[in-house]
C-alpha positions in Angstrom: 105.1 38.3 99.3 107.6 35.4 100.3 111.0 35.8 99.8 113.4 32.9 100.6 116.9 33.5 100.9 117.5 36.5 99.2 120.2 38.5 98.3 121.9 41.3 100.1 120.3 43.7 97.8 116.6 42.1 97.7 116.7 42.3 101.9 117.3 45.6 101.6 114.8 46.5 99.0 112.4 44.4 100.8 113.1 45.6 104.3 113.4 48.8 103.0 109.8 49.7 102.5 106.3 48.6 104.5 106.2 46.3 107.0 108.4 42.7 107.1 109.0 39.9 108.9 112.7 38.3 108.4 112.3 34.4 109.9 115.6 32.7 110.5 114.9 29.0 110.5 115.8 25.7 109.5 114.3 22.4 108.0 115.0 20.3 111.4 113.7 22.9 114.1 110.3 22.1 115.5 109.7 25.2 116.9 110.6 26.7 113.3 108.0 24.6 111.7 105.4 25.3 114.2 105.9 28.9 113.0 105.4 28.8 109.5 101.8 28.3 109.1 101.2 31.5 111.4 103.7 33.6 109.6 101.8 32.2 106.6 99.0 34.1 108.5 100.5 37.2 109.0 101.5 37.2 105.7 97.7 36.6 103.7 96.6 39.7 105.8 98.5 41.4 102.8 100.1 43.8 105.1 103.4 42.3 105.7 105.8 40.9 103.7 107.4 37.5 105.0 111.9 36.9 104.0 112.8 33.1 105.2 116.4 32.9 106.0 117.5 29.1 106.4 120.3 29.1 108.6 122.0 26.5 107.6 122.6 27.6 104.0 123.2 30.8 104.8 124.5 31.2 108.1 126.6 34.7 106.9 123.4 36.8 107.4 122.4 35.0 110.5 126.1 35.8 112.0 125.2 39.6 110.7 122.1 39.5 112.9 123.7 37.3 116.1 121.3 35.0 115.6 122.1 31.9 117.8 119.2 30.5 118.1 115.8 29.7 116.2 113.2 30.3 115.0 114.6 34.2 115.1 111.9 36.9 113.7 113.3 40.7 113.2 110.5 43.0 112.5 110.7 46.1 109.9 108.8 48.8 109.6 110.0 51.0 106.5 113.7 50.1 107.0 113.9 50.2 110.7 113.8 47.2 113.0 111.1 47.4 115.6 111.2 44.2 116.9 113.0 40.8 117.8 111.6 37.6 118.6 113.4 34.5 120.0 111.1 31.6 119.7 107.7 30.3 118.7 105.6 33.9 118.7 102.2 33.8 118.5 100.1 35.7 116.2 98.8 38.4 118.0 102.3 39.2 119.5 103.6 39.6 116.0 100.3 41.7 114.9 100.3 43.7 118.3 104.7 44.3 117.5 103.1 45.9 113.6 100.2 47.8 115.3 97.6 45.3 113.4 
């Protein structure tokens, strides 16, 4: 599942249970949109679900997180966040991170 910009109450739901990648992004970042198609990756497996925060709509959450810069991934595993990643992250660091 791909969730963009969700609420306060849909992150937490989301986040909340199984395993889920949060990517802060935004339209004009090159590294962001090198990411997308392996998040898309991670996400097919069917084991992770994917929340896309754009940072330039909704740049409350991405003070909440100290985000500063992007892309930004913050991996969950049933509510608890296991993981950080500044920057264009492979695929297997992001499987390796989830134990995939």
């Amino acid at each position: 599942m791909v969730k963009h910009d969700p609420t306060r109450e849909e992150y937490r739901t989301i986040t909340g249970t199984g395993k889920t990648v949060v990517d802060f992004w935004a339209s004009w970042c090159g590294p962001c949109r090198s990411q997308m198609p392996i998040l898309e990756q991670l996400e097919a497996t069917g084991a992770v679900d994917l929340i896309k925060i754009d940072v330039d709509t909704d740049f409350e959450f991405s003070k909440e997180f100290g985000v500063s810069s992007i892309p930004t991934l913050i991996l969950y595993d049933n509510g608890n966040i296991i993981k950080k990643f500044v920057g264009l992250t492979p695929l297997d660091e992001l499987k390796a991170a989830f134990g995939l």
